[in-house]
PDB file of N, CA, C, O and CB in Angstrom:
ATOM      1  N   UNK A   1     107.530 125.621  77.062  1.00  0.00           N
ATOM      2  CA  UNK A   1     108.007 126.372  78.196  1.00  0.00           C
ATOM      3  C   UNK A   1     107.762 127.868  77.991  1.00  0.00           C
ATOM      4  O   UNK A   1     107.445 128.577  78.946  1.00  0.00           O
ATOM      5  CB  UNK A   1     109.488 126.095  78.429  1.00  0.00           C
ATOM      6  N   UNK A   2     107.899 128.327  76.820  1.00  0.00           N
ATOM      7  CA  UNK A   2     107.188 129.866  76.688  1.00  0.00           C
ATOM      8  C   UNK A   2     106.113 130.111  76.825  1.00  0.00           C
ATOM      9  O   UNK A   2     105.742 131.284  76.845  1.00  0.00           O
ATOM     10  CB  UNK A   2     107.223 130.468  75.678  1.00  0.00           C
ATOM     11  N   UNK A   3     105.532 129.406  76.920  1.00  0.00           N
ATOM     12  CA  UNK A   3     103.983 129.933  76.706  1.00  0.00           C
ATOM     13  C   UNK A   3     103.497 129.522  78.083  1.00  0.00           C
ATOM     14  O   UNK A   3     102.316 129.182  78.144  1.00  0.00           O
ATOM     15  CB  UNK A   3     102.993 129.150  75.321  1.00  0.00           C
ATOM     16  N   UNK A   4     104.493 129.488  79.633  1.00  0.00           N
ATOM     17  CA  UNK A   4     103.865 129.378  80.758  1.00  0.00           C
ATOM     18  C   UNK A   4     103.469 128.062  81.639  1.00  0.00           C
ATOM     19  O   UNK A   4     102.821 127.810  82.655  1.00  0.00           O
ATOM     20  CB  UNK A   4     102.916 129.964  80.464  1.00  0.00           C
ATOM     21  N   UNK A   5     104.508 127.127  80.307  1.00  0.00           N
ATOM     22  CA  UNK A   5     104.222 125.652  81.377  1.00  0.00           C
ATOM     23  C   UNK A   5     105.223 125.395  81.652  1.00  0.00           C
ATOM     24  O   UNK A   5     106.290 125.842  81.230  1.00  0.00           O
ATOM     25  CB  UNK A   5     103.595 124.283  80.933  1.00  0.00           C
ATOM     26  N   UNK A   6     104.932 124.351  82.682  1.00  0.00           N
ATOM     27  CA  UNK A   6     106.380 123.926  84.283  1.00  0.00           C
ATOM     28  C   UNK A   6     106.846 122.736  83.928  1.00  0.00           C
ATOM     29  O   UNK A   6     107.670 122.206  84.673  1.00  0.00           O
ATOM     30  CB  UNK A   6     105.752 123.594  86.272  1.00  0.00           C
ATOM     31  N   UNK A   7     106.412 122.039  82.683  1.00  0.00           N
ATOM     32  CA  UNK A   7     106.985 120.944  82.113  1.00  0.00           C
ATOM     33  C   UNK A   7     107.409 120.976  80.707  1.00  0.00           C
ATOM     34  O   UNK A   7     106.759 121.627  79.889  1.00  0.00           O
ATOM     35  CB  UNK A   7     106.174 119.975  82.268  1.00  0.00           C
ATOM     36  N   UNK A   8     108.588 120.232  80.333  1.00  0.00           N
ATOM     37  CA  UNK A   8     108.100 120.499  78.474  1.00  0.00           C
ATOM     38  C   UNK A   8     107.685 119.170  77.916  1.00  0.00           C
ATOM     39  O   UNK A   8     107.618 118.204  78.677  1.00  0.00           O
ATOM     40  CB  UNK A   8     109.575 121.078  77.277  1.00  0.00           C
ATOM     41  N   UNK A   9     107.421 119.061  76.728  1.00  0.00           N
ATOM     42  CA  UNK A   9     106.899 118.006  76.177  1.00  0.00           C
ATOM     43  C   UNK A   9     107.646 117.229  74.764  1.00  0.00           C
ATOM     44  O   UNK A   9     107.564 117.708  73.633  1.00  0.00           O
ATOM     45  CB  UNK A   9     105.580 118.496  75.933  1.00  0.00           C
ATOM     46  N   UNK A  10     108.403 115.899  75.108  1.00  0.00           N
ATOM     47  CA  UNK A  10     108.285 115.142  76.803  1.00  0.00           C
ATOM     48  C   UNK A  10     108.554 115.800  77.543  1.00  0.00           C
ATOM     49  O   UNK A  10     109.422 116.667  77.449  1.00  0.00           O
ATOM     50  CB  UNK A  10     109.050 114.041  77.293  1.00  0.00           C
ATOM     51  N   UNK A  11     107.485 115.422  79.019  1.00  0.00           N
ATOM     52  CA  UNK A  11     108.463 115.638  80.402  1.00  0.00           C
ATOM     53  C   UNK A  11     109.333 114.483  80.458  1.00  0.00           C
ATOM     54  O   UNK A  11     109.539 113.613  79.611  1.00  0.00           O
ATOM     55  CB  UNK A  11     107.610 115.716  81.925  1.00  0.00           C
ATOM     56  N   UNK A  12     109.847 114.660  81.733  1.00  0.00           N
ATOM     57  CA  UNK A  12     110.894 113.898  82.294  1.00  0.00           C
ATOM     58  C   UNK A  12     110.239 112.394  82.479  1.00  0.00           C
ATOM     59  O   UNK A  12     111.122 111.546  82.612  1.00  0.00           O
ATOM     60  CB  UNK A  12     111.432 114.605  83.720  1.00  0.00           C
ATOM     61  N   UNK A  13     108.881 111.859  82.520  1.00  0.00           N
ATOM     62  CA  UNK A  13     108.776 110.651  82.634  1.00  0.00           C
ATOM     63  C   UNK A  13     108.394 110.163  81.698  1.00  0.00           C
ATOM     64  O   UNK A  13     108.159 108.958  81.797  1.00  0.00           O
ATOM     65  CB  UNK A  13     108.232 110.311  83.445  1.00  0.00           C
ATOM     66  N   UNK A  14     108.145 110.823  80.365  1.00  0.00           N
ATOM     67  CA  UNK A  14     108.377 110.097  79.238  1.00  0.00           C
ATOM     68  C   UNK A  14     109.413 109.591  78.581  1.00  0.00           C
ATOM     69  O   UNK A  14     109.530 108.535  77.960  1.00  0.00           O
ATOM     70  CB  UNK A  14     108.002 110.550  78.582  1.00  0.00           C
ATOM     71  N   UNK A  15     110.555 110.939  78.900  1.00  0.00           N
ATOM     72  CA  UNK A  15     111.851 110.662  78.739  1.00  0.00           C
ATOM     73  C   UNK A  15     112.255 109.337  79.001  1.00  0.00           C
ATOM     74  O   UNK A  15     112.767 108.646  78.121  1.00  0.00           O
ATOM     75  CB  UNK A  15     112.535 111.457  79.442  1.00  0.00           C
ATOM     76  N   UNK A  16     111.999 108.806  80.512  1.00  0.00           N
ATOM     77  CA  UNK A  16     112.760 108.108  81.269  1.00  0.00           C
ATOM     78  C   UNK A  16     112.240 106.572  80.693  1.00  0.00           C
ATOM     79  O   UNK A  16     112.925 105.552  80.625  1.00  0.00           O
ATOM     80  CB  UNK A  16     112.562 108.516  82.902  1.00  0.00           C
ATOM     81  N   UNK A  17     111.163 106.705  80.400  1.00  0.00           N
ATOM     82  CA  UNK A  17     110.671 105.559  79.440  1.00  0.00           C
ATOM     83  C   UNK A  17     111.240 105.174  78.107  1.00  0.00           C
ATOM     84  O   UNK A  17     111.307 104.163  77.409  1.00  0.00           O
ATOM     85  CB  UNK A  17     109.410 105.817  79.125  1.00  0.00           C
ATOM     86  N   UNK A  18     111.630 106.461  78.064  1.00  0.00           N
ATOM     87  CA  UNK A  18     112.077 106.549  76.076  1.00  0.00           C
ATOM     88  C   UNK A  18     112.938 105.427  76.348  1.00  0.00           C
ATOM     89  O   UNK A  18     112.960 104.271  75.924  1.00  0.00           O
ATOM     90  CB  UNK A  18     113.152 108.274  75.136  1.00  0.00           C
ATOM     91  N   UNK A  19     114.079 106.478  77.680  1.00  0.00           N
ATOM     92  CA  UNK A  19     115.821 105.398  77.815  1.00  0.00           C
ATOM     93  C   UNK A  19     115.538 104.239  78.012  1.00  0.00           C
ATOM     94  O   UNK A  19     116.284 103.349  77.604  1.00  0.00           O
ATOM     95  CB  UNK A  19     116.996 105.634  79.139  1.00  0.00           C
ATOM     96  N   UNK A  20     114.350 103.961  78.710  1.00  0.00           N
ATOM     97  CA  UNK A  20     114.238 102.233  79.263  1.00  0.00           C
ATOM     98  C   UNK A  20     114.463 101.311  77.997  1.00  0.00           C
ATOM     99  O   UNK A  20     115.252 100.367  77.974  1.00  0.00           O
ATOM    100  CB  UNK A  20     112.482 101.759  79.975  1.00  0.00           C
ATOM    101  N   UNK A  21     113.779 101.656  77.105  1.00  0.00           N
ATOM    102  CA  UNK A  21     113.107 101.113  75.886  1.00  0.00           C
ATOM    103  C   UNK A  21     114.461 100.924  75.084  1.00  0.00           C
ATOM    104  O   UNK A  21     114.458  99.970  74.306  1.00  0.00           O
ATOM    105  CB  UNK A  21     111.874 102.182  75.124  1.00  0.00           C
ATOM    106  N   UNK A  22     115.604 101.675  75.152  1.00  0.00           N
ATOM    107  CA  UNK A  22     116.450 101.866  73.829  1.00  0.00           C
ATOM    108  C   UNK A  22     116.819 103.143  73.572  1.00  0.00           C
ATOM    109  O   UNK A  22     117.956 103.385  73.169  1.00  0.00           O
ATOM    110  CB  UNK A  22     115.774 101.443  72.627  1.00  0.00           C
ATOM    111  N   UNK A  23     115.846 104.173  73.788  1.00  0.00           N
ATOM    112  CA  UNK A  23     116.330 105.330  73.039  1.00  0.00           C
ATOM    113  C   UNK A  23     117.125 105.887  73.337  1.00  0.00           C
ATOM    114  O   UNK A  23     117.180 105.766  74.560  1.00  0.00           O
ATOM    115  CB  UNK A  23     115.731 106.116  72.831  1.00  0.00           C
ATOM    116  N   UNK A  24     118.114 106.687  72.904  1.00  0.00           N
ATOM    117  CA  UNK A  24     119.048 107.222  72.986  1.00  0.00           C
ATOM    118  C   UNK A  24     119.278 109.098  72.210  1.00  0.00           C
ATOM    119  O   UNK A  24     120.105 109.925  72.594  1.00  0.00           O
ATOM    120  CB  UNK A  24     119.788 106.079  72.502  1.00  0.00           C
ATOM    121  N   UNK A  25     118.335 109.259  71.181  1.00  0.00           N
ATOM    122  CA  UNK A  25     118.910 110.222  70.539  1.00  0.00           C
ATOM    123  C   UNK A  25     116.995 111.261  70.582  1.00  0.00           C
ATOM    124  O   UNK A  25     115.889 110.730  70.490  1.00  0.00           O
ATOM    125  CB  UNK A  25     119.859 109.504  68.728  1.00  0.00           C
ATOM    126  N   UNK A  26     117.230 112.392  70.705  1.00  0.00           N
ATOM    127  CA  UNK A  26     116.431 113.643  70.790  1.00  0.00           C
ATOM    128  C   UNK A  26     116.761 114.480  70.133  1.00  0.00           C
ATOM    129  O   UNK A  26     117.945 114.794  70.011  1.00  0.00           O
ATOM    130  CB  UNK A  26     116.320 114.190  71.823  1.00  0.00           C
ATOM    131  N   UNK A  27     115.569 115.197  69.397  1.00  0.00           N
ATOM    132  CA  UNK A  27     116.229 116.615  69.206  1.00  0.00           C
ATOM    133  C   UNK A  27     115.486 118.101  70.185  1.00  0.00           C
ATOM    134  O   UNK A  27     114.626 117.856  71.030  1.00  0.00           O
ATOM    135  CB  UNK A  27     116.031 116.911  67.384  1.00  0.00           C
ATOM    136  N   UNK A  28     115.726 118.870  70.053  1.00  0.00           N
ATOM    137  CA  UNK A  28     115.485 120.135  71.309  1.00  0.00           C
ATOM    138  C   UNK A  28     114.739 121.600  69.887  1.00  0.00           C
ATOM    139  O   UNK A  28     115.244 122.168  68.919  1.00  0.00           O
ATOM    140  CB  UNK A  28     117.872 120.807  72.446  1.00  0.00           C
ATOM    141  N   UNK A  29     113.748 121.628  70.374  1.00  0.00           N
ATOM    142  CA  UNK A  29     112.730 122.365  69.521  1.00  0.00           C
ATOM    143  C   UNK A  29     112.472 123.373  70.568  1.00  0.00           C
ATOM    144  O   UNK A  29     112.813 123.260  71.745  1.00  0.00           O
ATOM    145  CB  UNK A  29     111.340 121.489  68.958  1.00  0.00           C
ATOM    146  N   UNK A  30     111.820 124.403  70.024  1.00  0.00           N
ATOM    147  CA  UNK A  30     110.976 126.002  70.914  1.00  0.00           C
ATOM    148  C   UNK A  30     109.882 126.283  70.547  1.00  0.00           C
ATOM    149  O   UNK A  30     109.086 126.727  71.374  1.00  0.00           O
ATOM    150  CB  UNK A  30     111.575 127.505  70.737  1.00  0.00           C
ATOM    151  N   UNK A  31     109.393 126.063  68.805  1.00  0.00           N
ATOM    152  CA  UNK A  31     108.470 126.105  67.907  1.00  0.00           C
ATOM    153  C   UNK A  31     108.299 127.771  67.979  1.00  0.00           C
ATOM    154  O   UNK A  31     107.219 128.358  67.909  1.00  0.00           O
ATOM    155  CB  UNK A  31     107.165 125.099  68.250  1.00  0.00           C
ATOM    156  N   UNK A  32     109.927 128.543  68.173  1.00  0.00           N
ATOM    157  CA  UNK A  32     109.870 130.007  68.041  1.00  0.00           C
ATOM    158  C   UNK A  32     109.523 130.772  66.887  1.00  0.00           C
ATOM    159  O   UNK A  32     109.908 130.571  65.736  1.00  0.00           O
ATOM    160  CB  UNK A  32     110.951 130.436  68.319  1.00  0.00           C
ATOM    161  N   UNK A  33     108.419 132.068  67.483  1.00  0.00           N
ATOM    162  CA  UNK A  33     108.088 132.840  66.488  1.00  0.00           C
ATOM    163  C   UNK A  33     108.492 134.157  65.882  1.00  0.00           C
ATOM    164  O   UNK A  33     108.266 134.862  64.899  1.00  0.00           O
ATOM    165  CB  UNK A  33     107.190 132.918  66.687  1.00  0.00           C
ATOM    166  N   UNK A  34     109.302 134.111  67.131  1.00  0.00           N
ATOM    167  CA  UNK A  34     110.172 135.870  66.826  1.00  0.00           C
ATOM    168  C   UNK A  34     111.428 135.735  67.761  1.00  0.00           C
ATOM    169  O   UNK A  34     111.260 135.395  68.932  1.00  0.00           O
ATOM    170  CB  UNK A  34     109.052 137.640  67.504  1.00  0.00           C
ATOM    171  N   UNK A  35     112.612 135.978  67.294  1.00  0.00           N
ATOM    172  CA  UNK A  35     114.241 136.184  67.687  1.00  0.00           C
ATOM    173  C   UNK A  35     114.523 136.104  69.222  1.00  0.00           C
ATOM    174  O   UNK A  35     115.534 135.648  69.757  1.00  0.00           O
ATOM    175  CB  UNK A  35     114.812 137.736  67.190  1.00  0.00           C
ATOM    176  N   UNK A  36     113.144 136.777  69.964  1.00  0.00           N
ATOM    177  CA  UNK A  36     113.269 137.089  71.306  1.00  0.00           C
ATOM    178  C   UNK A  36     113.075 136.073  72.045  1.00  0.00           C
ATOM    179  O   UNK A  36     113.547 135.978  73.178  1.00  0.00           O
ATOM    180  CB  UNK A  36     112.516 138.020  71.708  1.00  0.00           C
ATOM    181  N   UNK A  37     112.180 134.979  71.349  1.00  0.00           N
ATOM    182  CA  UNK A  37     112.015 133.607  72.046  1.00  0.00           C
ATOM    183  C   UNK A  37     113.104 132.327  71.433  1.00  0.00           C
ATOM    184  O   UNK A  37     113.025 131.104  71.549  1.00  0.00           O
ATOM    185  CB  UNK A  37     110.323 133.136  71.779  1.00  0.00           C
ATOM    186  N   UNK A  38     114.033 133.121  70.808  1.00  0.00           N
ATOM    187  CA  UNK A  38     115.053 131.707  70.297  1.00  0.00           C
ATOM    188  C   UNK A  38     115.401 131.630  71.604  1.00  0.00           C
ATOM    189  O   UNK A  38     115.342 132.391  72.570  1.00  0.00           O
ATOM    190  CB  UNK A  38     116.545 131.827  69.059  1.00  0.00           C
ATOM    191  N   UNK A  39     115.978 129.935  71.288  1.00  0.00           N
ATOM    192  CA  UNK A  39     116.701 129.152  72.468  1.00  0.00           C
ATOM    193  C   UNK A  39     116.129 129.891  73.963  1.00  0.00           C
ATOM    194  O   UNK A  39     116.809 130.183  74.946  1.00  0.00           O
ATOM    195  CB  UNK A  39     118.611 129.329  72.280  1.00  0.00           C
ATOM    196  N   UNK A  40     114.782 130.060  73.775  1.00  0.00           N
ATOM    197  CA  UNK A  40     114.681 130.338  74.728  1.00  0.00           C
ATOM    198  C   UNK A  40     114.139 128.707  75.599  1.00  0.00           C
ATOM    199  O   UNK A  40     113.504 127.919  74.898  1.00  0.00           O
ATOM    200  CB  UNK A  40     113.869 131.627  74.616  1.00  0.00           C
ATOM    201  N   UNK A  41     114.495 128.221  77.417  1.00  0.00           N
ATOM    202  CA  UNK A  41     114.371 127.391  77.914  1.00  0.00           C
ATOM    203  C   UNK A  41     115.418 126.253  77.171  1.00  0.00           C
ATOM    204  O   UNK A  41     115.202 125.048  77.301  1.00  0.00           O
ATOM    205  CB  UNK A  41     113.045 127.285  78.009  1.00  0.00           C
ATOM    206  N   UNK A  42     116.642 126.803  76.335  1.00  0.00           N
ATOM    207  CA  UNK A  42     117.227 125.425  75.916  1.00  0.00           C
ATOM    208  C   UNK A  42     118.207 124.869  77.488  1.00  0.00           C
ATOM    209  O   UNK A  42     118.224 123.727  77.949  1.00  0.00           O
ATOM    210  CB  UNK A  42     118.429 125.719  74.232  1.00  0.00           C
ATOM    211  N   UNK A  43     118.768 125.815  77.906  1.00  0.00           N
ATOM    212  CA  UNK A  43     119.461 125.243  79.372  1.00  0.00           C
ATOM    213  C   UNK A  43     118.936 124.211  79.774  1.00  0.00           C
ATOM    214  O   UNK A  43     119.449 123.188  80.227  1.00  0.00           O
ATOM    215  CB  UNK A  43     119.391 126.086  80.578  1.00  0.00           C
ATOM    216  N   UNK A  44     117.079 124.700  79.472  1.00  0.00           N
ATOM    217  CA  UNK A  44     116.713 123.673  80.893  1.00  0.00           C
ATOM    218  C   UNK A  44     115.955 122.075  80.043  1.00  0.00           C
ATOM    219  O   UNK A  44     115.469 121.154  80.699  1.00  0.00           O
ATOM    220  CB  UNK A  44     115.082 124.763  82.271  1.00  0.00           C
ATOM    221  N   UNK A  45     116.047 122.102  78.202  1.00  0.00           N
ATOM    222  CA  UNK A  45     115.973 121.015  77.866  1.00  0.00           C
ATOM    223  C   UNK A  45     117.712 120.079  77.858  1.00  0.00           C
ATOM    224  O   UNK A  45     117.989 118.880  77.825  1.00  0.00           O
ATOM    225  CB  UNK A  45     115.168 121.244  76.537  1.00  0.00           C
ATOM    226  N   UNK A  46     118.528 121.284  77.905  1.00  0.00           N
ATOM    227  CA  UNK A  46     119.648 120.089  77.609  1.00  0.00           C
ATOM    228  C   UNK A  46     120.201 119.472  78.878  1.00  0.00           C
ATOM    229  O   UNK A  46     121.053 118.584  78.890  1.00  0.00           O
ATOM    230  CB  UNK A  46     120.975 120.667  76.774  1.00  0.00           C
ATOM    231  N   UNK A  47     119.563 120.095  80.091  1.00  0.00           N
ATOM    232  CA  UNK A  47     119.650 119.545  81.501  1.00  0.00           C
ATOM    233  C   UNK A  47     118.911 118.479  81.522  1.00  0.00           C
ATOM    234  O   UNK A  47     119.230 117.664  82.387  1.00  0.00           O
ATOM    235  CB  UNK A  47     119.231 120.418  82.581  1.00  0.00           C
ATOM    236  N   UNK A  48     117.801 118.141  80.686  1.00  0.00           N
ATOM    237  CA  UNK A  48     116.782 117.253  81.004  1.00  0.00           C
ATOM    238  C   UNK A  48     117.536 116.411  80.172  1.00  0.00           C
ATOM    239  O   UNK A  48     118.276 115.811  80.951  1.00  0.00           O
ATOM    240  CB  UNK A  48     115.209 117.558  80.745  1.00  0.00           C
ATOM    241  N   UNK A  49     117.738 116.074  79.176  1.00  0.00           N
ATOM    242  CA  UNK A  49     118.217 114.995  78.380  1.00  0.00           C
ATOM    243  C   UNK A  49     119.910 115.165  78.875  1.00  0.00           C
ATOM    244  O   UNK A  49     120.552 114.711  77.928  1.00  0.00           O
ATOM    245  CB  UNK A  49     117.806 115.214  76.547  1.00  0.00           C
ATOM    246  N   UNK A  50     120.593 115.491  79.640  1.00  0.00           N
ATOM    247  CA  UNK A  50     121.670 115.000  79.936  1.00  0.00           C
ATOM    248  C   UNK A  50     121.894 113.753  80.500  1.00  0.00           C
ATOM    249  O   UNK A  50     121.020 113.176  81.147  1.00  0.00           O
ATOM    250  CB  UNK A  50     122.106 115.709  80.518  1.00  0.00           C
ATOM    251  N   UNK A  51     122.872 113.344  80.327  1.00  0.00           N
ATOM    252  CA  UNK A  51     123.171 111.587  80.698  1.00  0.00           C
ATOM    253  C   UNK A  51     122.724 110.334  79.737  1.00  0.00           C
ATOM    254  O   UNK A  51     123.324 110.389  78.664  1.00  0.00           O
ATOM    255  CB  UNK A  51     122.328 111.196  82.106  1.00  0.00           C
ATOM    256  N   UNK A  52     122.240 109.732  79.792  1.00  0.00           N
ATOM    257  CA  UNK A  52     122.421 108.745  78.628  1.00  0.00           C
ATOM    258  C   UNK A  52     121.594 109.406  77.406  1.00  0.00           C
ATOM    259  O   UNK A  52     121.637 108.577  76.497  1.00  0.00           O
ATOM    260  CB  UNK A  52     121.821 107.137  79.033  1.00  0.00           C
ATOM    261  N   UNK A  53     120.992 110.336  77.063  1.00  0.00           N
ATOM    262  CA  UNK A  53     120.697 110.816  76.358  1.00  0.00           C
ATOM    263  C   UNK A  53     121.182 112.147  75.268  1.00  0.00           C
ATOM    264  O   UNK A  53     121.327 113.308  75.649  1.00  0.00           O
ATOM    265  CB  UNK A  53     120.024 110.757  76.912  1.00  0.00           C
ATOM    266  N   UNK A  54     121.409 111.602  73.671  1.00  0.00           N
ATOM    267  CA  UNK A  54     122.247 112.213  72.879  1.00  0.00           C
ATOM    268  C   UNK A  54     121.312 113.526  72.358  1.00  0.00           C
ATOM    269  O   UNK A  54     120.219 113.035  72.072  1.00  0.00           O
ATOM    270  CB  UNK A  54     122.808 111.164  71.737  1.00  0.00           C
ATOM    271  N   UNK A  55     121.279 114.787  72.146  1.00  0.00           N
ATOM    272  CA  UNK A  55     121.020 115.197  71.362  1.00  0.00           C
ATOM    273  C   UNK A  55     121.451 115.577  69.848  1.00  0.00           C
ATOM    274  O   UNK A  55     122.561 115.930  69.450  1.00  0.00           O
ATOM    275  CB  UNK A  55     120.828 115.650  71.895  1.00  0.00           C
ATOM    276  N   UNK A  56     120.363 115.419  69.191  1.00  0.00           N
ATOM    277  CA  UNK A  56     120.671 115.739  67.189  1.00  0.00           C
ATOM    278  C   UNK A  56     120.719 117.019  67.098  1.00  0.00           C
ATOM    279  O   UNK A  56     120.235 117.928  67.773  1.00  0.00           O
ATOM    280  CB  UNK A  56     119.343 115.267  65.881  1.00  0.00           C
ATOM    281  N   UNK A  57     121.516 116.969  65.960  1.00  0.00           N
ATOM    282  CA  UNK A  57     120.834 118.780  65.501  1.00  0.00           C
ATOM    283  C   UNK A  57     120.924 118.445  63.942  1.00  0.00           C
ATOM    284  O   UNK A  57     121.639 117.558  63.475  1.00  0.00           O
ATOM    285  CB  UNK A  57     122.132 120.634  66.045  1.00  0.00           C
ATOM    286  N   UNK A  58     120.176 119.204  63.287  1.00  0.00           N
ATOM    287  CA  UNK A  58     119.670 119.220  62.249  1.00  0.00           C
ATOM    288  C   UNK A  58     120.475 120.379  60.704  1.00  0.00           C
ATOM    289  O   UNK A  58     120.240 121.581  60.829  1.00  0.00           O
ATOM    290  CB  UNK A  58     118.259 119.544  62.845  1.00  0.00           C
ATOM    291  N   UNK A  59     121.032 120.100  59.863  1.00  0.00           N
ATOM    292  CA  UNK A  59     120.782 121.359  59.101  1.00  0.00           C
ATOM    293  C   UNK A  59     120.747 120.412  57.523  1.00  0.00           C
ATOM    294  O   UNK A  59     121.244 119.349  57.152  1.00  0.00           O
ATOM    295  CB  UNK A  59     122.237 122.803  59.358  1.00  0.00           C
ATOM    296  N   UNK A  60     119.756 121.605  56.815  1.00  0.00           N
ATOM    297  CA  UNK A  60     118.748 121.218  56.182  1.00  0.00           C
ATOM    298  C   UNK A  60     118.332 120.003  56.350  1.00  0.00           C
ATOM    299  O   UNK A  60     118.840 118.975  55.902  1.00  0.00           O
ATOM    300  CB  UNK A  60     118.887 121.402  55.112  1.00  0.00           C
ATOM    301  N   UNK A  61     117.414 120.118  56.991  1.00  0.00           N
ATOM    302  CA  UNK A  61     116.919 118.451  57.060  1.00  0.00           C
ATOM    303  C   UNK A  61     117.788 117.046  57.292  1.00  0.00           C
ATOM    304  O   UNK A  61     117.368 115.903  57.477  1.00  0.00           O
ATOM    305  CB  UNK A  61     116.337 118.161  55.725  1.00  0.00           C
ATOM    306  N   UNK A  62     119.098 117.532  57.217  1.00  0.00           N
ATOM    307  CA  UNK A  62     119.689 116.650  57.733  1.00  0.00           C
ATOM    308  C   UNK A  62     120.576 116.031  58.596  1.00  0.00           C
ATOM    309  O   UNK A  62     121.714 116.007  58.127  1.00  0.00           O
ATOM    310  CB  UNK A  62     119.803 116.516  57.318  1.00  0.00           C
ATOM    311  N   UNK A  63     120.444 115.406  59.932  1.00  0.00           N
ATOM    312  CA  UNK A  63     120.735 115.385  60.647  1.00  0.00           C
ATOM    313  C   UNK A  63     122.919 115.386  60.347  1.00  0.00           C
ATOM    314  O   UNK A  63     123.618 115.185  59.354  1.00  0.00           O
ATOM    315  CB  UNK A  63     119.716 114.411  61.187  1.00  0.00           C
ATOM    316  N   UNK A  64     123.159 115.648  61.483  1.00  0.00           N
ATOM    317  CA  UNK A  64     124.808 116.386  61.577  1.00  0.00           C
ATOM    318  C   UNK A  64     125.641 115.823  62.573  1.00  0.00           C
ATOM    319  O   UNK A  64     125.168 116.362  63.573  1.00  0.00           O
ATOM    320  CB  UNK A  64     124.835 118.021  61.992  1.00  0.00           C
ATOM    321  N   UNK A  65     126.411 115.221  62.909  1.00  0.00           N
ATOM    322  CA  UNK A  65     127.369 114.434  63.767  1.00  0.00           C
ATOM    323  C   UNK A  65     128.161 115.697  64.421  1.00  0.00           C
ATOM    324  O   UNK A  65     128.426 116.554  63.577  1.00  0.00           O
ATOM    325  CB  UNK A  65     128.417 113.273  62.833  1.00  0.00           C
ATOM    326  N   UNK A  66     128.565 115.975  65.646  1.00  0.00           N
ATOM    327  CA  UNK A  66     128.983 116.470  66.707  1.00  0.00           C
ATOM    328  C   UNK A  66     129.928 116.054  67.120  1.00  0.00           C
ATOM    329  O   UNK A  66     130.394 116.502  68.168  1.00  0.00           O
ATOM    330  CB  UNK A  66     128.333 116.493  67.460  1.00  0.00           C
TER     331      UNK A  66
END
């Protein structure tokens, strides 16, 4: 989404495949390179995976219960 695209990757119809299948759990990345682009577009990934879909978060490498 920083770098000027109208979808992120997954879009929304991969997503929707993921849920069909089973999946349930995501994590939410930026692949940021400098402070000014943190969390930048996270609103609009945790809008996309809202509803049956959990997000992870990570510290050191290991995933963390919420």
């Amino acid at each position: 989404m920083r770098k000027g695209l109208t979808e992120s990757m997954p879009d929304r119809e991969l997503l929707n495949i993921y849920q069909s299948v089973g999946g349930v759990k995501v994590t939410v990345g930026s692949d940021t390179h400098s402070l000014e682009e943190l969390a930048k577009g996270y609103d609009y990934a945790n809008n996309l995976i809202a509803g049956n879909l959990r997000s992870v978060v990570y510290v050191n490498r290991k995933p963390i219960n919420l």
